[in-house]
C-alpha positions as CSV (number, residue, x, y, z in Angstrom):
1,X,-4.2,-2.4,2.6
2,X,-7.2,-0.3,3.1
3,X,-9.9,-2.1,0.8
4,X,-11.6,-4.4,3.7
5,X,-12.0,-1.4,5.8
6,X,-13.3,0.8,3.2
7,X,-14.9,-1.2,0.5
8,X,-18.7,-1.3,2.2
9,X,-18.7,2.7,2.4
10,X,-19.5,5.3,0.0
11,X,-16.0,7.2,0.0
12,X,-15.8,11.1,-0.4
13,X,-12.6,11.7,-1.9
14,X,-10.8,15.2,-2.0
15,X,-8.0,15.5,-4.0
16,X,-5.6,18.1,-2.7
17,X,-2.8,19.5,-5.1
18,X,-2.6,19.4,-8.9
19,X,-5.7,18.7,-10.2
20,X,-4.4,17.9,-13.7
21,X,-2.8,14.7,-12.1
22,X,-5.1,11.8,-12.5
23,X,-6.3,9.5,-9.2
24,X,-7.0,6.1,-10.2
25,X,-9.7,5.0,-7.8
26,X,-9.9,0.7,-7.9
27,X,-12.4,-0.8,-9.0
28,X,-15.1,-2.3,-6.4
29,X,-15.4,1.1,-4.6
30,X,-18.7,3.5,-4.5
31,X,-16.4,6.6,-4.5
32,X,-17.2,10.4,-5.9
33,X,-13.7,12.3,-6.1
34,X,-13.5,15.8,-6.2
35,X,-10.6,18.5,-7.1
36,X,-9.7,21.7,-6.9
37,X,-11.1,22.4,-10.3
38,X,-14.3,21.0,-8.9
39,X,-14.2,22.7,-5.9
40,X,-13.9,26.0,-7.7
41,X,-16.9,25.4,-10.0
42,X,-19.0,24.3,-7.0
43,X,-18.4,26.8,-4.6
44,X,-17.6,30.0,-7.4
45,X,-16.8,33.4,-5.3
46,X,-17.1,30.8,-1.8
47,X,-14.2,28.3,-2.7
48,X,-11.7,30.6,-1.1
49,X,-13.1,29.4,2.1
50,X,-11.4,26.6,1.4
51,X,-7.7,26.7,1.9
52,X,-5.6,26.1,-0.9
53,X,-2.3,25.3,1.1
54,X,-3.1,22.5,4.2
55,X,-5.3,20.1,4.5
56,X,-8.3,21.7,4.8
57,X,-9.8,20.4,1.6
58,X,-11.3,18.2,3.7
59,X,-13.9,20.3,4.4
60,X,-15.5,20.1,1.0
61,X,-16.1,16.9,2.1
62,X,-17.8,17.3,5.0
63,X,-19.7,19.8,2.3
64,X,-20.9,17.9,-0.4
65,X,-21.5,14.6,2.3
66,X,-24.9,13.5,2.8
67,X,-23.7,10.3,5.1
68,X,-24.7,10.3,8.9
69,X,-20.9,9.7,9.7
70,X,-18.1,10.8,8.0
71,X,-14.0,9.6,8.4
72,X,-11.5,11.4,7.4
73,X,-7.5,10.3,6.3
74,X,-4.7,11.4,5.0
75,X,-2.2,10.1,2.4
76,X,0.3,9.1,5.0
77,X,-2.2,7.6,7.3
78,X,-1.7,3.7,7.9
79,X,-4.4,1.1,8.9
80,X,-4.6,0.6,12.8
81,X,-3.2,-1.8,15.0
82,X,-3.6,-3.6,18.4
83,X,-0.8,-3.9,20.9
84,X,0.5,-7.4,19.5
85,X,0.5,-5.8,15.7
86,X,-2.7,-7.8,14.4
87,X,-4.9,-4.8,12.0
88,X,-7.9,-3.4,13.4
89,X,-11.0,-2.5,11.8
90,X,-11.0,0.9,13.7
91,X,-13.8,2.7,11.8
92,X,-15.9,-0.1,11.9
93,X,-15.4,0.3,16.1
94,X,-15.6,3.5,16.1
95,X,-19.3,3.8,14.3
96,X,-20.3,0.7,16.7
97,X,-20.1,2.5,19.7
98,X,-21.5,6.2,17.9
């Protein structure tokens, strides 16, 4: 659902939760993915700036991002639509009119 949209970025991912669980990110993506493990080893003393409990793991992201733009989702986000239910490309419009 979200590979057309996301397939011509470099994606930042942040794995909240678990960090023994394994992501399996497809194949055709330029991705770095980052846990809590990483976070930790990264940050040291700092990584309790980042909350443990919400979603503000994001932030690391917005950290380690070198990218003039940066989009963030959640897990339980779902691709845009226009009023008569066709899928829009909304990051795409959204970095056209930046």
């Amino acid at each position: 659902m979200w590979r057309p949209y996301f397939e011509p970025y470099h994606l930042i991912m942040v794995q909240d939760g678990d960090p023994s669980r394994t992501i399996k990110v497809p194949d055709g993506f330029e991705c770095e993915l980052y846990n809590w493990n990483d976070i930790n080893c990264i940050l040291g003393p700092k990584a309790s700036c980042i909350s443990f409990k919400d979603s503000a793991c994001r932030c690391f992201g917005y950290l380690v991002s070198k990218k003039k733009y940066i989009f963030t989702i959640d897990g339980d986000c779902f691709v845009a639509k226009d009023p008569s239910g066709k899928e829009i490309n909304a990051l795409e419009q959204n970095i056209r009119t930046c």
